[in-house]
N, C-alpha and C positions, 0 to 999 in steps of 0.2 A: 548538306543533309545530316549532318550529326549534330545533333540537338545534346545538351544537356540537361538532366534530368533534376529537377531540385528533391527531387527523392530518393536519387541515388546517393548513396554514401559510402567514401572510404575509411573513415573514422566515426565511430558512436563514443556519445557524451563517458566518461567512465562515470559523472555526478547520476545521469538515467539509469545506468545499467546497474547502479547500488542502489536506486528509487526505486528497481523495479525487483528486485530482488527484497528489499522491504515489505514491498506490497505482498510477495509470497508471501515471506512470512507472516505479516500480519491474519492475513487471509486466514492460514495453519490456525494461529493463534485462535482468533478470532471463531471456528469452525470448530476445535476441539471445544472450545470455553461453551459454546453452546450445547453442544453432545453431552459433555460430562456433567450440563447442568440438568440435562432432559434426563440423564441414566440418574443422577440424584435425585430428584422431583423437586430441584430448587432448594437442598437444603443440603448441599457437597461442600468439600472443603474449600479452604480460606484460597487453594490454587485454581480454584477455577473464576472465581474474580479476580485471580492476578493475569492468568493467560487472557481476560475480556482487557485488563488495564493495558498489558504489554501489547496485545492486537491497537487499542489505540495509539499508544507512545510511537509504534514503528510506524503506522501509518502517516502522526505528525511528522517522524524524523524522516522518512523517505518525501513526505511532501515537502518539506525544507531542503532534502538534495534535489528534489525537480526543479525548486527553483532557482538555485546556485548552478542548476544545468542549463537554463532558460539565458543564464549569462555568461557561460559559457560559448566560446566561440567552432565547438566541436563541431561538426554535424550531426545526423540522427533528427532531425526534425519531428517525424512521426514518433521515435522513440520515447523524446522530451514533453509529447504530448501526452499521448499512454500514461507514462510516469505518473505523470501531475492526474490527469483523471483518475487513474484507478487509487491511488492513494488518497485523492478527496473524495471519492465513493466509499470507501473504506472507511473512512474517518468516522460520516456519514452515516453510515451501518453501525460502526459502534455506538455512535450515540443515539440512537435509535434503540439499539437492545440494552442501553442502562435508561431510559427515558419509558422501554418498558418491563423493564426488569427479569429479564430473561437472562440475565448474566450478574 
């Protein structure tokens, strides 16, 4: 009667836990760049298309350690999942508010 669980895990990916800590960041970035361009009316300084650029950049780099985590033989399963969505959602988001220029 003791089943193993493929979701339990004694070890998380360390490649997800820096993917998903990315993704915060990004997110940060991403959320101030849009704020300080609404308080500018779209005419702020040269840092708030750098925080829209950096929200993308981390997004890309967190999505390249979910996938170095995906071969990874850690466990974390749901965690390596997460990862990889929320930072190709993000990605996604960004280019979405340069396609319509809100950042």
């Amino acid at each position: 009667m003791n089943k193993k669980n493929v979701y339990s895990v004694k070890s998380i990916s360390i490649d997800a836990v820096i993917s998903c800590i990315l993704a915060v960041i990004s997110f940060a970035c991403q959320i101030a760049a849009v704020v300080l361009s609404y308080m500018y009316s779209g005419k702020g300084p040269k840092i708030v298309g750098l925080l829209g650029i950096a929200g993308l950049l981390m997004a890309f780099t967190g999505l390249m350690f979910s996938k170095s985590a995906w071969k990874s033989p850690d466990g974390g399963i749901i965690m390596k999942r997460v990862s990889g969505l929320i930072n190709v959602v993000l990605m996604l988001i960004a280019v979405v508010l340069y396609i319509l220029g809100w950042v």
